[in-house]
C-alpha atoms as a printed R data frame, in Angstrom:
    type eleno elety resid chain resno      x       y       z
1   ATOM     1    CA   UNK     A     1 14.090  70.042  10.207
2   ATOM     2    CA   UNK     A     2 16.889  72.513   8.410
3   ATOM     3    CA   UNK     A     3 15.021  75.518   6.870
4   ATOM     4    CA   UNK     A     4 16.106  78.351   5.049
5   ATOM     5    CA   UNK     A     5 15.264  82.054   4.359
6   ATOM     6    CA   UNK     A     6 16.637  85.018   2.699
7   ATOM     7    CA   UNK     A     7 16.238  88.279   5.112
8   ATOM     8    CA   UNK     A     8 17.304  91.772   4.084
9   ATOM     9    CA   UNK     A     9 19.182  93.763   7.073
10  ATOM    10    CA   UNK     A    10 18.304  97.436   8.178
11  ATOM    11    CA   UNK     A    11 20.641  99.801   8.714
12  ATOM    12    CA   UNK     A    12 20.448  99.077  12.798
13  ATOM    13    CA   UNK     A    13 20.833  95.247  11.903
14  ATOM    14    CA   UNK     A    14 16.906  94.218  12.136
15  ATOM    15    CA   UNK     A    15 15.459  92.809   9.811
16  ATOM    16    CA   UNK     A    16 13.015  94.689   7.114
17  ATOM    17    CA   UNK     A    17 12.374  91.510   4.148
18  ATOM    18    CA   UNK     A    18 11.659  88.855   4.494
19  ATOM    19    CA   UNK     A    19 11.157  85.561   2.018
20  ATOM    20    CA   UNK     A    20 10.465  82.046   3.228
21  ATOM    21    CA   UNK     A    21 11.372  78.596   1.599
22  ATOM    22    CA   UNK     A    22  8.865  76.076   1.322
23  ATOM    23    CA   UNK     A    23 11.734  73.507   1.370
24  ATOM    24    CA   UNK     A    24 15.191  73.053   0.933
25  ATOM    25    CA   UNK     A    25 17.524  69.915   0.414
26  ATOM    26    CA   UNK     A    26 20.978  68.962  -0.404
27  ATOM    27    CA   UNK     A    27 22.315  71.466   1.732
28  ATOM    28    CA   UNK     A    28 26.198  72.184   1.915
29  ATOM    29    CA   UNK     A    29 28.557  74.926   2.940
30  ATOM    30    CA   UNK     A    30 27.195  75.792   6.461
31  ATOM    31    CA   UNK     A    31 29.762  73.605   8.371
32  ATOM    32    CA   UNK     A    32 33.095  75.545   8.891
33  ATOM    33    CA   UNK     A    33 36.522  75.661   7.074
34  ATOM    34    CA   UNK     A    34 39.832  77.316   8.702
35  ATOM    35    CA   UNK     A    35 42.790  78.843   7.121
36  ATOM    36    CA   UNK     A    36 45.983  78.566   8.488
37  ATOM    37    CA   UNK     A    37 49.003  80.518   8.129
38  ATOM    38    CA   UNK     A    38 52.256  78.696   9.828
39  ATOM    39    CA   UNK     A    39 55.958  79.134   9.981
40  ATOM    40    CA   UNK     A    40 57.171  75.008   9.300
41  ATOM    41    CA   UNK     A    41 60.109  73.619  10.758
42  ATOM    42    CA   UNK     A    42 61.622  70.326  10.408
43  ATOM    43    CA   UNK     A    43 59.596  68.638  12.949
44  ATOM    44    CA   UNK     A    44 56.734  71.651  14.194
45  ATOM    45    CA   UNK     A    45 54.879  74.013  12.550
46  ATOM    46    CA   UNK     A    46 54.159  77.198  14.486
47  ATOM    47    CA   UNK     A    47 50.338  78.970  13.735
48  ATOM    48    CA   UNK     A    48 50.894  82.669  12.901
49  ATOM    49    CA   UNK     A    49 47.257  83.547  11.491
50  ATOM    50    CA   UNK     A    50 43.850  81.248  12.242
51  ATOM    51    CA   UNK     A    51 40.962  82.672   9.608
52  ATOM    52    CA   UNK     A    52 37.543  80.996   8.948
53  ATOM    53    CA   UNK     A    53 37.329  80.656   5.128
54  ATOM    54    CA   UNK     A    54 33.957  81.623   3.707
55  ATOM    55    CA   UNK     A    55 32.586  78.518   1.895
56  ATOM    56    CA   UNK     A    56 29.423  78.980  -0.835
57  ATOM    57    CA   UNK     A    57 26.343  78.045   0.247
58  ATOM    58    CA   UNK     A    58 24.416  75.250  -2.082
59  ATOM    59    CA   UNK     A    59 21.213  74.095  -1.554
60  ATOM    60    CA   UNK     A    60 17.755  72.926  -3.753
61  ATOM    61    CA   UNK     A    61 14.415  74.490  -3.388
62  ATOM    62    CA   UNK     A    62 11.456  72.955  -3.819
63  ATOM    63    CA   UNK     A    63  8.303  75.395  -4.853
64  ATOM    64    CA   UNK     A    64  5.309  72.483  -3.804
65  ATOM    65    CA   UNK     A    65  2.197  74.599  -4.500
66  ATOM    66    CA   UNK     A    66  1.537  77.124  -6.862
67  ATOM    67    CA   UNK     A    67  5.072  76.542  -8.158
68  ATOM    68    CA   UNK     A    68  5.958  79.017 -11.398
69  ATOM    69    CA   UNK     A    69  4.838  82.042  -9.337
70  ATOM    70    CA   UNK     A    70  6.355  81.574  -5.971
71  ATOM    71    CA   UNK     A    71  9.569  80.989  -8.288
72  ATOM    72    CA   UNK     A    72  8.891  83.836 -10.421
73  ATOM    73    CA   UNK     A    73  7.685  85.594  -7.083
74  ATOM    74    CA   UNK     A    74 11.645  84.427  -5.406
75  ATOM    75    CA   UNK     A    75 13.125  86.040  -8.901
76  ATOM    76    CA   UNK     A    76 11.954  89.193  -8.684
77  ATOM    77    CA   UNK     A    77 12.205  89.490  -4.782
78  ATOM    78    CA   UNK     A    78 15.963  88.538  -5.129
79  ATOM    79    CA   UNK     A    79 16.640  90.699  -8.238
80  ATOM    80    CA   UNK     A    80 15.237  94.053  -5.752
81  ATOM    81    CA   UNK     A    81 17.491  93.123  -3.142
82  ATOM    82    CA   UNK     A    82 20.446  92.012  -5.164
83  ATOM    83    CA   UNK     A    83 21.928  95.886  -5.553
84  ATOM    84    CA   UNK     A    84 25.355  96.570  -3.687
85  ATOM    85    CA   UNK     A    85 23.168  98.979  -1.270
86  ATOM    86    CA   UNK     A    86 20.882  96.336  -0.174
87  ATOM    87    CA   UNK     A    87 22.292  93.657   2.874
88  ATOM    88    CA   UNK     A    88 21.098  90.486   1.975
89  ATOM    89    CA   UNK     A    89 21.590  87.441   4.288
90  ATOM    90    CA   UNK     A    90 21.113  83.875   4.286
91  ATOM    91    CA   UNK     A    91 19.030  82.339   7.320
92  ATOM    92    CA   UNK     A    92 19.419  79.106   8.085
93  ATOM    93    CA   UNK     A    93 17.854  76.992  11.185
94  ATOM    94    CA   UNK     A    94 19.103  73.535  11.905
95  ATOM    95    CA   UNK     A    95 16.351  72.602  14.827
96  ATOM    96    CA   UNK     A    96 18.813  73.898  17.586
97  ATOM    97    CA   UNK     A    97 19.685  77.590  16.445
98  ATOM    98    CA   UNK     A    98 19.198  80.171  14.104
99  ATOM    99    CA   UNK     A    99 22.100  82.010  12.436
100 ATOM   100    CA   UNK     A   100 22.692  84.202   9.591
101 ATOM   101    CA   UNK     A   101 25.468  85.133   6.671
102 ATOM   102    CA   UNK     A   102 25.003  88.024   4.753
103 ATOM   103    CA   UNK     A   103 25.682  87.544   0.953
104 ATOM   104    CA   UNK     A   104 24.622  87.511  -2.498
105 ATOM   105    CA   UNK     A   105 22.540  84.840  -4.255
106 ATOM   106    CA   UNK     A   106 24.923  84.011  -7.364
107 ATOM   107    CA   UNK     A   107 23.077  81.648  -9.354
108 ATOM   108    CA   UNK     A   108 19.500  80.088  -9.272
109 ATOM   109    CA   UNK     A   109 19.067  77.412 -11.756
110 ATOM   110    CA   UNK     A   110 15.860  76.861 -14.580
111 ATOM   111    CA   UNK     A   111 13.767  73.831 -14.126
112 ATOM   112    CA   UNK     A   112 10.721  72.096 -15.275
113 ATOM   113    CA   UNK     A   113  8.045  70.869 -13.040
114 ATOM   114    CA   UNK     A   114  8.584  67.091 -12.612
115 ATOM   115    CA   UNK     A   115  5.824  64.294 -12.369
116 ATOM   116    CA   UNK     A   116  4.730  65.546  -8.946
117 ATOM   117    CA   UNK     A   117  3.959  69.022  -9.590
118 ATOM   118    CA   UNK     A   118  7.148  70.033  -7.806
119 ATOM   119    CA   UNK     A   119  9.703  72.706  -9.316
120 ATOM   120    CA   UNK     A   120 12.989  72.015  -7.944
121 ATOM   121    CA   UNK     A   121 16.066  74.675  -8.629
122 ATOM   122    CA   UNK     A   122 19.391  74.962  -7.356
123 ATOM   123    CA   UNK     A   123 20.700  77.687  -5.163
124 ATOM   124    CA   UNK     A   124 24.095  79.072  -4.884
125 ATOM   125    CA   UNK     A   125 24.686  81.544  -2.024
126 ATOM   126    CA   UNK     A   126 28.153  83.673  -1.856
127 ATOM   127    CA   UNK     A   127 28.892  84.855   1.645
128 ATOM   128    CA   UNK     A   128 30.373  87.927   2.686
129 ATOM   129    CA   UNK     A   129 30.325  87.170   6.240
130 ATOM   130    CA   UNK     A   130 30.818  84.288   8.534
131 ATOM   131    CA   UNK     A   131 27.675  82.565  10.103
132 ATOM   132    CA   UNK     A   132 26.608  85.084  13.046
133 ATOM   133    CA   UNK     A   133 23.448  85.229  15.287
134 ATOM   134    CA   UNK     A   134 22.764  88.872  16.802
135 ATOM   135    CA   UNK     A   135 23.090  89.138  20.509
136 ATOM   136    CA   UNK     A   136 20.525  92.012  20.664
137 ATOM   137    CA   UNK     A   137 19.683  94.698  22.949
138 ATOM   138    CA   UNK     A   138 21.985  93.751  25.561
139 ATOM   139    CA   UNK     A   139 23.947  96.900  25.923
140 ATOM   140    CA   UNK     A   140 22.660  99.472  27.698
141 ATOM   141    CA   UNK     A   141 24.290 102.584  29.590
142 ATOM   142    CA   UNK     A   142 22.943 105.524  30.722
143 ATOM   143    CA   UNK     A   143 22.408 107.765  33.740
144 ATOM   144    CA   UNK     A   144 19.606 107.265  36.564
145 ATOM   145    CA   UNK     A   145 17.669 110.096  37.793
146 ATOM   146    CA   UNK     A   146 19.251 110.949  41.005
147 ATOM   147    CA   UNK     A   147 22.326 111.533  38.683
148 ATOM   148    CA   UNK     A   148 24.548 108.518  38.772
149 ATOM   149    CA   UNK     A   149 25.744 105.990  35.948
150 ATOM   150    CA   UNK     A   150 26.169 102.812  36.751
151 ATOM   151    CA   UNK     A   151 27.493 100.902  33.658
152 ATOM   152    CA   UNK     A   152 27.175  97.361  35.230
153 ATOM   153    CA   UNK     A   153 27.549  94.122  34.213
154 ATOM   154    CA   UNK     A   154 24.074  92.670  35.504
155 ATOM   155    CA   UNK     A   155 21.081  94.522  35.478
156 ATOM   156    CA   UNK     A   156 21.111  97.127  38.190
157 ATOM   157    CA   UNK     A   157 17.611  98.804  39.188
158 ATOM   158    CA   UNK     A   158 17.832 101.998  41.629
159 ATOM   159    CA   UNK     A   159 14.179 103.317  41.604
160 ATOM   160    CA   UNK     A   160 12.515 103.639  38.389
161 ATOM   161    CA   UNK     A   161 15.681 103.345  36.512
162 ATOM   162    CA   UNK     A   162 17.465 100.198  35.254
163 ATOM   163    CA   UNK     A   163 20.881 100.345  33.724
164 ATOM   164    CA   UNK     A   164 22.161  97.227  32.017
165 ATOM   165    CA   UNK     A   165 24.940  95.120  31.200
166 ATOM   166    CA   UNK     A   166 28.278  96.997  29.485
167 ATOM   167    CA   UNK     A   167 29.989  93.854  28.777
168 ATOM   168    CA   UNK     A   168 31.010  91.482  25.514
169 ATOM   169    CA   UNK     A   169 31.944  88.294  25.779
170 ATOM   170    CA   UNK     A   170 33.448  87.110  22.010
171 ATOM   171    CA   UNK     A   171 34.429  83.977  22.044
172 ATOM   172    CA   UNK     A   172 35.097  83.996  18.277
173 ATOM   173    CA   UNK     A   173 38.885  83.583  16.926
174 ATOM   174    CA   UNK     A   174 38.404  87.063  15.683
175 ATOM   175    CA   UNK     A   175 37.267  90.619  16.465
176 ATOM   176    CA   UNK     A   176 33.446  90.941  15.752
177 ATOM   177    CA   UNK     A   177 31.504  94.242  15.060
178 ATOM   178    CA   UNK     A   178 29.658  96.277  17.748
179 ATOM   179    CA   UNK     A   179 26.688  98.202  16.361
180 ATOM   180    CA   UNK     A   180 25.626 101.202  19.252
181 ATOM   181    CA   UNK     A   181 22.916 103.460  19.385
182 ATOM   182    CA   UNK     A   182 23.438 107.198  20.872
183 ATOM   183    CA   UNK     A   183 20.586 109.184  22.063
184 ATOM   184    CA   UNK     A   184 21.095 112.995  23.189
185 ATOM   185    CA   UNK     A   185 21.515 115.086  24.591
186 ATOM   186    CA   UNK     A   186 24.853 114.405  24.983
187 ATOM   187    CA   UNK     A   187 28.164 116.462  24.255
188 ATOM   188    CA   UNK     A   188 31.035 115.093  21.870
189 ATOM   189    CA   UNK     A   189 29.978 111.564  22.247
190 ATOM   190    CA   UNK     A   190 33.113 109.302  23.115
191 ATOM   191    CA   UNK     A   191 32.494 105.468  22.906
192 ATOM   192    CA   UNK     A   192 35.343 103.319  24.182
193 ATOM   193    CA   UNK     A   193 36.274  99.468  24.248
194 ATOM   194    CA   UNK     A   194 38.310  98.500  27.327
195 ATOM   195    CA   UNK     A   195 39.733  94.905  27.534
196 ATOM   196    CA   UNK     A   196 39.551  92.865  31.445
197 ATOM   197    CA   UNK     A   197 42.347  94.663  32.599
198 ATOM   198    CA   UNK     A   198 40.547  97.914  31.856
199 ATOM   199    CA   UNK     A   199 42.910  99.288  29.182
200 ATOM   200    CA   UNK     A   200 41.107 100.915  26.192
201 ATOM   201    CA   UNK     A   201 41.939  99.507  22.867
202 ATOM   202    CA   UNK     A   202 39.238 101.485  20.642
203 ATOM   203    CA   UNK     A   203 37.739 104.718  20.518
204 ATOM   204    CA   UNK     A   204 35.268 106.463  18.517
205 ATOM   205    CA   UNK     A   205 34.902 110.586  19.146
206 ATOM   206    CA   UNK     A   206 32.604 112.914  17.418
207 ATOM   207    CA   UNK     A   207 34.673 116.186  18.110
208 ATOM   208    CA   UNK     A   208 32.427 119.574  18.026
209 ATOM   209    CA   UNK     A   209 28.944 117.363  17.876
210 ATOM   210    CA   UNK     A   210 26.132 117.851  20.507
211 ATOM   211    CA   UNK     A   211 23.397 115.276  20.050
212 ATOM   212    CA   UNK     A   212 20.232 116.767  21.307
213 ATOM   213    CA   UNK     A   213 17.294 115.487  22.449
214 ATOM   214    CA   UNK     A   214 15.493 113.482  19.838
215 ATOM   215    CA   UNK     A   215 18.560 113.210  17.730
216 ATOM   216    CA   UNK     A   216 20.482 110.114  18.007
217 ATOM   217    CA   UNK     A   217 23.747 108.509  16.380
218 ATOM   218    CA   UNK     A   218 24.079 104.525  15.238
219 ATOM   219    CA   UNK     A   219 27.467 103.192  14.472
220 ATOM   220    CA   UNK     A   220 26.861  99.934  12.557
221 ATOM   221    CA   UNK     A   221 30.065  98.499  12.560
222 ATOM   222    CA   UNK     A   222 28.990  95.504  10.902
223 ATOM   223    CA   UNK     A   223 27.687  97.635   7.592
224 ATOM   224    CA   UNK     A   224 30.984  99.857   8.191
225 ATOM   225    CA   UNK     A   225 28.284 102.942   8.352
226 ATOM   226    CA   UNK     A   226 27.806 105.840  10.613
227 ATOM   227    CA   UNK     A   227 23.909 107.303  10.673
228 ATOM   228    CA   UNK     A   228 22.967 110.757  12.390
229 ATOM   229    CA   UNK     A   229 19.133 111.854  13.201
230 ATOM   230    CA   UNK     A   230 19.315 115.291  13.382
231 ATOM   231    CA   UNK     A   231 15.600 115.306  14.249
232 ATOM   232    CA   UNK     A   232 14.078 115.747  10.725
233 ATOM   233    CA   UNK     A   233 16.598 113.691   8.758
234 ATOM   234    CA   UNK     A   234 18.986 110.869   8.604
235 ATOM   235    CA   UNK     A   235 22.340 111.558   7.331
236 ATOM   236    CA   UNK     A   236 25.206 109.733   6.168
237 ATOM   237    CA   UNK     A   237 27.578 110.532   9.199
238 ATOM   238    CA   UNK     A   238 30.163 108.052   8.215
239 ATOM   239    CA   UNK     A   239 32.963 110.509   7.574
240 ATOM   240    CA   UNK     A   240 32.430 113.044  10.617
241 ATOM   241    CA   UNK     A   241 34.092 111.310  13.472
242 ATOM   242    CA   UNK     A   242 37.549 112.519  15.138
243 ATOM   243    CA   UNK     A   243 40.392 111.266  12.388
244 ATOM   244    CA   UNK     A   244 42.946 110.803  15.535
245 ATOM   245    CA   UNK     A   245 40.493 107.683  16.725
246 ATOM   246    CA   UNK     A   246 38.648 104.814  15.290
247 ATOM   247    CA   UNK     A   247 35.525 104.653  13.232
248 ATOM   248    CA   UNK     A   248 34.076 101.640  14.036
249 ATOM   249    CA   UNK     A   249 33.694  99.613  16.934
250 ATOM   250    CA   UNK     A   250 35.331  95.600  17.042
251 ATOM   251    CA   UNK     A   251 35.228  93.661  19.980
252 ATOM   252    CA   UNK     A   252 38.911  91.743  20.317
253 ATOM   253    CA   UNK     A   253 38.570  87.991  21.263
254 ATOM   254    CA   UNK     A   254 37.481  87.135  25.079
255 ATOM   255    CA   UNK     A   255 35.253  89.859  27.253
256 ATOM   256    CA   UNK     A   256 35.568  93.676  26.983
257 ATOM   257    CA   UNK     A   257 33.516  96.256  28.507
258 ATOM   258    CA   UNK     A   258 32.173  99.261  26.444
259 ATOM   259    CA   UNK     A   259 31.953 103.001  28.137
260 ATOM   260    CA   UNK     A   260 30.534 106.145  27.235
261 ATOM   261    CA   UNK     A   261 30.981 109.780  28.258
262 ATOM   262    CA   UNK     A   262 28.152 110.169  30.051
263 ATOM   263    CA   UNK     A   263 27.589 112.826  33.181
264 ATOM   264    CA   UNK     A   264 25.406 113.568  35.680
265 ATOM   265    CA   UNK     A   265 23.527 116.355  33.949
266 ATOM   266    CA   UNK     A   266 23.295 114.382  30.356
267 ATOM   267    CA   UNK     A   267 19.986 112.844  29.401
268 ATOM   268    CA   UNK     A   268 21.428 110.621  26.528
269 ATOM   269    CA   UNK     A   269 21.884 107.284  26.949
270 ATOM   270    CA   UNK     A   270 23.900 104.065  24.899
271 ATOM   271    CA   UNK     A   271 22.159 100.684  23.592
272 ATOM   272    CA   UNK     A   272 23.352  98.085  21.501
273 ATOM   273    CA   UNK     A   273 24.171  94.777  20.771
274 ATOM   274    CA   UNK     A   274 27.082  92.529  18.550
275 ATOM   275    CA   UNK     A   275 27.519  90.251  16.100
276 ATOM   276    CA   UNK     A   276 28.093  87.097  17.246
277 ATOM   277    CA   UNK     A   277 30.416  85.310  14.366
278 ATOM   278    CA   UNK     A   278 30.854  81.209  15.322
279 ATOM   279    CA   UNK     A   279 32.967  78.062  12.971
């Protein structure tokens, strides 16, 4: 059975709202739609550009019991979280996966109750996103007691420490966004994206920055925002990171690897996890 939510994002990508559906039908806009930009010759056309257009998502709800205030209840809950500072998304599970768009609700119809009690309005959702599920916590780097990193593919265990995969596989048409989290103590942290041959293609530098312990950094590459804890605050850090490099971290098409600058004598360590966009 399809259902549908809306969820509100945190700045780390987990989710912080919440509101269920009792029941949704008519649903349309979750299949996929390509845009294609071609050079056509007399015979061929030659595919310059492949993008996946963002269709609106329409839908009914049904409010069954205790209808007027679960829709008044839906009102207010999507007025809160309808500012441009709040990340709204659209859940929706088809009885095989769960995946999300983030968006905006842009219109929610008025209705009567009809002869069974039921309120039924319509739903239109705008995306800003393709559908994505997060591949979570599967990033993790950092250095094991004895004073070795091993950034490995698989999970590695050497005594009580266990350092984890450093590799995304994206088998999108596109790049997708890599959110990271960056515990100290570290020196200029320096994250980089290396393709399979090993050549880097991104990197992120914070030049002059040493992230103690029990400060940490999160690039949310998804939101486009940079956070710093600098152990009694969080601050915008989105501006602060070495103009000669990248600001945000996008996994090209196919596998990369991820690296950080970490030595023996650091403490710090890197998780994180990507967005997983899919037609």
């Amino acid at each position: 059975m399809r259902k549908v939510a809306f969820v509100v994002f945190d700045i780390d990508n987990s989710i912080i709202g919440r509101f269920n559906l009792d029941l949704i039908t008519d649903i349309n806009g979750v299949g996929f739609k390509l845009k294609l930009s071609t050079i056509d010759g007399d015979i061929e056309s030659i595919v310059t550009k492949v993008v996946q257009d963002k269709q609106e998502v329409k839908f009914k709800i049904h409010f069954i019991n205790r209808a007027y205030e679960k829709s008044t209840v839906l009102e207010q809950w999507i007025e809160k979280y309808s500012i441009t500072s709040k990340r709204m998304a659209l859940e929706y599970t088809d009885g095989v996966r769960r995946r999300y768009t983030e968006g905006k609700v842009i219109s929610l119809s008025k209705t009567e109750k009809d002869e069974y009690g039921q309120l039924v309005r319509d739903c239109s959702f705008k995306p800003l996103t393709p559908f994505f599920s997060n591949i979570e916590n599967v990033i993790k780097i950092k250095v094991a007691a004895i004073g070795k990193s091993y950034p490995y593919r698989y999970p590695y265990s050497y005594g009580k420490n266990v350092v984890e995969n450093n590799e995304i596989n994206n088998p999108y048409i596109l790049d997708v966004p890599v959110t990271v989290k960056i515990t100290g103590g570290l020196y200029e942290p320096t994250i980089l994206l290396l393709d399979e041959n090993d050549t880097e293609y991104s990197r992120i530098k914070f030049t002059g920055l040493t992230l103690s312990e029990g400060q940490y950094l999160i690039i949310n590459s998804a939101e486009r925002k940079i956070w710093f804890f600098n152990g009694v605050e969080l601050q915008d850090y989105t501006a602060e990171t070495d103009p000669s490099y990248d600001t945000f971290l996008r996994a090209k098409s196919g596998k990369s690897k991820i690296s950080i600058n970490l030595n023996t004598s650091d403490t710090g360590e890197l998780t994180g996890s990507w967005r997983q966009y899919g037609l």
